[in-house]
MMTF fields as JSON, N, C-alpha, C and O atoms, coordinates in Angstrom:
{
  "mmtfVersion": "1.0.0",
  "mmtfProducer": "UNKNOWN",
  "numBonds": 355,
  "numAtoms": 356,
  "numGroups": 89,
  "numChains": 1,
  "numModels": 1,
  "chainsPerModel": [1],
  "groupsPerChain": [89],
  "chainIdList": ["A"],
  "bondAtomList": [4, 2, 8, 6, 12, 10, 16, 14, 20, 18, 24, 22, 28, 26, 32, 30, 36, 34, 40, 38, 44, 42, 48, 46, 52, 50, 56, 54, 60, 58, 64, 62, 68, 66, 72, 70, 76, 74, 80, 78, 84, 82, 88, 86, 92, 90, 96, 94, 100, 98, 104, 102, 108, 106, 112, 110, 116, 114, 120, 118, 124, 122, 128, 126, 132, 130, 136, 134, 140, 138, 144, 142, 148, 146, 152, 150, 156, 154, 160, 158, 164, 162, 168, 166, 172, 170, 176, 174, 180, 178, 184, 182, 188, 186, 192, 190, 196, 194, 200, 198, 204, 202, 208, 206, 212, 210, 216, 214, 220, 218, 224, 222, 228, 226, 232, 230, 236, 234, 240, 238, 244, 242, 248, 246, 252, 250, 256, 254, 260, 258, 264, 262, 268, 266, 272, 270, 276, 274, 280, 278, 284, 282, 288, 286, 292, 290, 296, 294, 300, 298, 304, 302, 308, 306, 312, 310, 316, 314, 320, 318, 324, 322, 328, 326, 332, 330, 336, 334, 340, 338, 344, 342, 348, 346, 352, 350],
  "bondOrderList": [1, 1, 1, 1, 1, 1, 1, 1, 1, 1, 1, 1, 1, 1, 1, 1, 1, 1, 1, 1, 1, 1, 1, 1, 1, 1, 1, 1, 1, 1, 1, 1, 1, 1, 1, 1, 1, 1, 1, 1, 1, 1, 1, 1, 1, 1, 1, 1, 1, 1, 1, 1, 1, 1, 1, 1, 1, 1, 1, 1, 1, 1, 1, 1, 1, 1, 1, 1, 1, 1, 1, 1, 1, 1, 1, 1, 1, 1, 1, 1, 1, 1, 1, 1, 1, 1, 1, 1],
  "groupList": [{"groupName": "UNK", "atomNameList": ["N", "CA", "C", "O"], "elementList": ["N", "C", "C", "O"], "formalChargeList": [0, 0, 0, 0], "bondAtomList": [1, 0, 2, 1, 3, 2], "bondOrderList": [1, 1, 2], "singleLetterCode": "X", "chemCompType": "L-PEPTIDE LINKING"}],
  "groupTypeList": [0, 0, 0, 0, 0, 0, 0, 0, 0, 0, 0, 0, 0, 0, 0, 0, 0, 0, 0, 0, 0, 0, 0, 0, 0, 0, 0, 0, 0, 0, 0, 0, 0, 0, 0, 0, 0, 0, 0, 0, 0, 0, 0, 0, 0, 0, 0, 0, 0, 0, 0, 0, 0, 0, 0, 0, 0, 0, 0, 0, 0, 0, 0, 0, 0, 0, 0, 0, 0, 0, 0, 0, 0, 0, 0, 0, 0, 0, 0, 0, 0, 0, 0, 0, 0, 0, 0, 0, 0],
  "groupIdList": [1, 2, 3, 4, 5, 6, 7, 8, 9, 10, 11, 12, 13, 14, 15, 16, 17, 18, 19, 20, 21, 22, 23, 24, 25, 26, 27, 28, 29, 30, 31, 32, 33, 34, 35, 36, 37, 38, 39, 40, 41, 42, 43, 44, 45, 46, 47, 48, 49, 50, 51, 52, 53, 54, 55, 56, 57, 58, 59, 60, 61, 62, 63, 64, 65, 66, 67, 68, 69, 70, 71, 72, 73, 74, 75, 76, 77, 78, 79, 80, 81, 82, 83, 84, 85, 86, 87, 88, 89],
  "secStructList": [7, 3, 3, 3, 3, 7, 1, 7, 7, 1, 1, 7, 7, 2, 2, 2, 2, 2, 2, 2, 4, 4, 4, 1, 1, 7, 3, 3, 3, 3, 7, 7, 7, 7, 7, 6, 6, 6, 7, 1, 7, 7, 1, 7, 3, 3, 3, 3, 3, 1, 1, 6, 6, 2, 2, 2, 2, 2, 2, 2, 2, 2, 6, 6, 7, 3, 3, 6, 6, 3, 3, 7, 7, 7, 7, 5, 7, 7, 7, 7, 7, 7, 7, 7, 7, 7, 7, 7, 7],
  "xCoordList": [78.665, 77.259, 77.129, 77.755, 76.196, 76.083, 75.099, 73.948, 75.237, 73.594, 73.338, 74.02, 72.024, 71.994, 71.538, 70.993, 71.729, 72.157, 70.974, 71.579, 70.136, 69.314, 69.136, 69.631, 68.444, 68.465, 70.0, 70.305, 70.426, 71.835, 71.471, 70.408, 72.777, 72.768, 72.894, 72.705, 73.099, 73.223, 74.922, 75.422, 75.687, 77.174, 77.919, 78.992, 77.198, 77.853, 79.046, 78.71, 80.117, 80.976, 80.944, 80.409, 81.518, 81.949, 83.174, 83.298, 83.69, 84.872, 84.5, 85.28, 83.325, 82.807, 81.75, 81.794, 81.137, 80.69, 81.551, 81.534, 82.147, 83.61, 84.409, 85.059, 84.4, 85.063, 83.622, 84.043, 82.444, 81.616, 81.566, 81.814, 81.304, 81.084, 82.183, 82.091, 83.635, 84.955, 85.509, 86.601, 84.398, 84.382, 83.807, 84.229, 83.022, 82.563, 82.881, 82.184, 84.359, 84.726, 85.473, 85.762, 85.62, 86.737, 85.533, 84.722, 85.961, 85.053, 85.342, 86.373, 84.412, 84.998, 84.846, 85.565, 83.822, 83.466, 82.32, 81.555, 82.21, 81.269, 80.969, 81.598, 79.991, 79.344, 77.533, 76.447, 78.178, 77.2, 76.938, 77.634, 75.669, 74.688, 74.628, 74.471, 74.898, 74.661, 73.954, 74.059, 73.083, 72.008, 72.959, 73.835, 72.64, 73.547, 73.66, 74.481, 72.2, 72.208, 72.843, 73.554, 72.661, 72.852, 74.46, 74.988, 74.987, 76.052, 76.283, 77.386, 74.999, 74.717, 74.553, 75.026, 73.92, 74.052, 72.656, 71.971, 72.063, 70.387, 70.119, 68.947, 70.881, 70.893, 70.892, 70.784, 71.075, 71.183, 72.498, 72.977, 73.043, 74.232, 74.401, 73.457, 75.749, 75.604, 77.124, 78.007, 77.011, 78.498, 77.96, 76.86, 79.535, 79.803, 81.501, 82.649, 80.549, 81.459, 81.722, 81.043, 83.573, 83.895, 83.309, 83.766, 82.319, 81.743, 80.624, 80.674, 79.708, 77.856, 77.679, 76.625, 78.912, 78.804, 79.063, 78.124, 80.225, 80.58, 79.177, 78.699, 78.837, 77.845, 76.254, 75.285, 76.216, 74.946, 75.23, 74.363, 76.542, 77.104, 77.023, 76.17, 77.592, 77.258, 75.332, 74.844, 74.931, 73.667, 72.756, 72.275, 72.818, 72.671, 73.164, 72.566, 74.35, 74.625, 74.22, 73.497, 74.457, 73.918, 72.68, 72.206, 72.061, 70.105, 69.741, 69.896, 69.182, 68.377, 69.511, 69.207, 70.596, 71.368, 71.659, 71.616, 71.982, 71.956, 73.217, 74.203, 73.063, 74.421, 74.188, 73.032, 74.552, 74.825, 73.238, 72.667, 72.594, 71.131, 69.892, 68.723, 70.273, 69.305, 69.465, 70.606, 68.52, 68.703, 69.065, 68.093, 70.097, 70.018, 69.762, 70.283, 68.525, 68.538, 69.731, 70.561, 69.575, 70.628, 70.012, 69.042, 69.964, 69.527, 70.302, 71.107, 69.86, 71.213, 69.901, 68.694, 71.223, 70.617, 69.817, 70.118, 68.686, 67.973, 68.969, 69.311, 69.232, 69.66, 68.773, 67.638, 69.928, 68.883, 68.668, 69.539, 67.552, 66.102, 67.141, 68.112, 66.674, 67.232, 65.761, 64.54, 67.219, 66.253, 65.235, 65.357, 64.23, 63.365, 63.551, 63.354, 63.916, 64.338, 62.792, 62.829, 61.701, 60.683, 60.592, 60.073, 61.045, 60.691, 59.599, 58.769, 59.228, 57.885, 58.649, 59.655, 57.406, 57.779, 56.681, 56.801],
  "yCoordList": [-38.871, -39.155, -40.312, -41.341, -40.233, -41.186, -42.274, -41.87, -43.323, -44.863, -45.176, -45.056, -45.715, -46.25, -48.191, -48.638, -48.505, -50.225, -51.063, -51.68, -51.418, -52.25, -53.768, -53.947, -54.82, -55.967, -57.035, -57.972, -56.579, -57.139, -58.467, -58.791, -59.151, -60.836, -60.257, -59.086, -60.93, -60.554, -60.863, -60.616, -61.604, -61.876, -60.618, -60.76, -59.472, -58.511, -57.811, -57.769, -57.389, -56.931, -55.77, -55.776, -54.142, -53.164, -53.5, -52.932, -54.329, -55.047, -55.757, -55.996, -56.003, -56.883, -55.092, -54.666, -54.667, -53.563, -52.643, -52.326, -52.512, -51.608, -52.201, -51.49, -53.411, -54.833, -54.216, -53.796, -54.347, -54.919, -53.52, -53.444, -52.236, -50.933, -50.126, -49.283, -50.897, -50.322, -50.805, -50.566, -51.475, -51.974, -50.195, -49.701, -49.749, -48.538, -47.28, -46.328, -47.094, -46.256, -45.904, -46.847, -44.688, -45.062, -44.486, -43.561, -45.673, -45.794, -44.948, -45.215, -44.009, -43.307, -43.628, -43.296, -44.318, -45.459, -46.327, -46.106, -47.013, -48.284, -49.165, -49.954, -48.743, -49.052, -49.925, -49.538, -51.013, -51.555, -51.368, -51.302, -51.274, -50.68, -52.383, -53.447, -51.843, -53.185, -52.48, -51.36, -53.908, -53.604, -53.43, -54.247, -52.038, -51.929, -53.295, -53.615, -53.797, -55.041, -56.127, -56.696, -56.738, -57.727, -58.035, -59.133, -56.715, -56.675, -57.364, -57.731, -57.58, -58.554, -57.267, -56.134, -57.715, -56.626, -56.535, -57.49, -55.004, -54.846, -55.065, -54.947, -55.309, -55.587, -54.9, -55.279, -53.397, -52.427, -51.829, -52.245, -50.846, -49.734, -48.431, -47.864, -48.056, -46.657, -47.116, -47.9, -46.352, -46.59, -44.895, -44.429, -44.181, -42.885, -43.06, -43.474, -42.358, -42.806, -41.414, -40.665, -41.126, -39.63, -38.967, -37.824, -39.172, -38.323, -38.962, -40.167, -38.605, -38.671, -39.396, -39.99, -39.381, -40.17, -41.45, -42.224, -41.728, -43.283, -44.003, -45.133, -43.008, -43.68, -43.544, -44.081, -42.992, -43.474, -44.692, -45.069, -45.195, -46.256, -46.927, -47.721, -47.43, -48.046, -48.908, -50.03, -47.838, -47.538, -48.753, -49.864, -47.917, -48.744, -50.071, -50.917, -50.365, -52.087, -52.677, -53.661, -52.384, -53.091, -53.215, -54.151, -52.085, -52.244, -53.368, -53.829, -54.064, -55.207, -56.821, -58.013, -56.242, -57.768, -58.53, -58.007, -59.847, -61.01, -61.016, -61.523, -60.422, -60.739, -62.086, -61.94, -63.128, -64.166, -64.317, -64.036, -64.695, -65.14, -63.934, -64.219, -63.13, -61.845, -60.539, -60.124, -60.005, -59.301, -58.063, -57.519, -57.524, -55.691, -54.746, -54.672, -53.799, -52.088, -51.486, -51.467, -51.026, -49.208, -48.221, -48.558, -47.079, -45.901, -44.725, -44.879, -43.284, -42.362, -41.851, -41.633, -41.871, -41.381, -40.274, -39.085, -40.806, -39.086, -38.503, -39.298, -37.032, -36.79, -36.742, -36.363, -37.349, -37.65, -36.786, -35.917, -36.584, -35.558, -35.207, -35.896, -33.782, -33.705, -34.418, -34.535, -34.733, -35.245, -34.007, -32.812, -34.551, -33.817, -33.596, -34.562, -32.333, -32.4, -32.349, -31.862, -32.91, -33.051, -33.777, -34.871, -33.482, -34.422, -34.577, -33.741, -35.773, -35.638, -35.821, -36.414, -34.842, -34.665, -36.037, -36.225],
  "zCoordList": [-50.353, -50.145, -49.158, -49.414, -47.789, -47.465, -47.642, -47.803, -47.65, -47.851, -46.708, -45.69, -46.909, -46.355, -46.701, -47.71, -46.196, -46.401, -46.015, -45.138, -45.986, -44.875, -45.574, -46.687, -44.92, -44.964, -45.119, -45.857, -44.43, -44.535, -43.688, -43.16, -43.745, -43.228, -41.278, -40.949, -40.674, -39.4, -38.885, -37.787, -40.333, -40.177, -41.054, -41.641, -41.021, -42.17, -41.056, -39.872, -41.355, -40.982, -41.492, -42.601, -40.924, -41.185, -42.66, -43.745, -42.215, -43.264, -44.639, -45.561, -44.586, -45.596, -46.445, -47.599, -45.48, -46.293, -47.48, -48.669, -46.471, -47.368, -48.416, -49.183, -48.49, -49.007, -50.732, -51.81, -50.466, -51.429, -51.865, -53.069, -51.241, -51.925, -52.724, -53.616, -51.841, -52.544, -54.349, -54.865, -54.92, -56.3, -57.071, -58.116, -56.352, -57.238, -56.877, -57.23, -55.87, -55.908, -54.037, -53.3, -53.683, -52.637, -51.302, -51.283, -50.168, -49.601, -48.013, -47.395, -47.497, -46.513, -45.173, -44.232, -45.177, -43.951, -44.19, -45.129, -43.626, -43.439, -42.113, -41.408, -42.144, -40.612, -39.713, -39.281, -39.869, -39.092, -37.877, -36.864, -38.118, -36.688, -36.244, -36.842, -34.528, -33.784, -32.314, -31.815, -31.849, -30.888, -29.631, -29.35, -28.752, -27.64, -26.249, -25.389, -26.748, -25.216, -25.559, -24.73, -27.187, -27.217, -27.943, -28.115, -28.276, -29.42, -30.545, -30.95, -31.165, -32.41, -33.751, -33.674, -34.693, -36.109, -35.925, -35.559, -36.259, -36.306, -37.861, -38.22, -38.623, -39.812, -40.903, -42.07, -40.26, -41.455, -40.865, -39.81, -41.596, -41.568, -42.518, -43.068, -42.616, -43.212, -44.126, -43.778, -45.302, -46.272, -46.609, -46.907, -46.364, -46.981, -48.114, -47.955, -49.368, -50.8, -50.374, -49.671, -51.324, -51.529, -52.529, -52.545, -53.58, -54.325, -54.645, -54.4, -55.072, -55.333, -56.563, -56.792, -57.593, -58.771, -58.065, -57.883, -57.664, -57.071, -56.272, -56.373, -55.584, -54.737, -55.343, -54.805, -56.161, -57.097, -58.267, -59.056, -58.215, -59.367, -58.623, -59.018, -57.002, -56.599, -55.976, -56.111, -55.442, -55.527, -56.735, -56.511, -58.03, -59.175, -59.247, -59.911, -58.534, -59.069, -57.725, -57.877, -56.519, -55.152, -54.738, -54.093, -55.183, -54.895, -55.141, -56.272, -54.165, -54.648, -54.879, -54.888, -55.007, -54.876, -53.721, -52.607, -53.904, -52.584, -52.289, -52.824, -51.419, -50.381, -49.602, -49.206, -49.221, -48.045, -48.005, -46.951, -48.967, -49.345, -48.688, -48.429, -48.59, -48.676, -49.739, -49.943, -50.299, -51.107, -50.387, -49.861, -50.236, -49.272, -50.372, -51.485, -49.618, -49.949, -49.691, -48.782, -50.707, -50.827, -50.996, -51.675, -50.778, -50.827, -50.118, -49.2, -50.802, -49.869, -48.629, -48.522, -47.851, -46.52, -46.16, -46.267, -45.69, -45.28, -43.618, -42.743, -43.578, -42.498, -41.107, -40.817, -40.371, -39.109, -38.597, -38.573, -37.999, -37.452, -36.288, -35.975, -35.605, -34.133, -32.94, -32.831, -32.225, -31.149, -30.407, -30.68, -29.433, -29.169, -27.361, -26.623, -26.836, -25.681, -24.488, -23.358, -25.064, -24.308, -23.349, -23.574, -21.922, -20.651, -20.415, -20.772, -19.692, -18.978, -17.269, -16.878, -16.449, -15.638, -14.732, -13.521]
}
């Protein structure tokens, strides 16, 4: 199942995600989104658990807790929309 993560610190590491989600089970990636201009953290990311129990246990204990003095969301990921091949001419 994948999450999604938001309000994270702006010092969160891919390493530190995987680090905090790998307590509730085995973790298949973890990934902070960072801004392409500035290469800083946009402050959210994505954690994919190997099964839907782990990642709703996790889910349940991370929602809402303070990481590095912010509380981060968890939630599972909605799948992303396709893009829209509308030019303007």
């Amino acid at each position: 199942m994948n999450m999604y993560v938001s309000n994270l610190s702006f010092h969160t590491s891919d390493e530190d995600l995987k680090t905090l989600f790998s307590q509730f089970g085995a973790v298949s990636s973890a990934k902070v989104i960072m801004d392409r201009e500035t290469g800083r953290s946009r402050g959210f990311g994505f954690v994919e658990m190997g099964t839907d129990a782990e990642a709703k246990e996790a889910i349940k204990n991370l929602n809402n807790k303070e990481v590095e003095g912010r509380a981060m969301s968890v939630s599972v990921a909605r799948e992303k929309a396709p893009r829209s091949d509308n030019k303007r001419w």
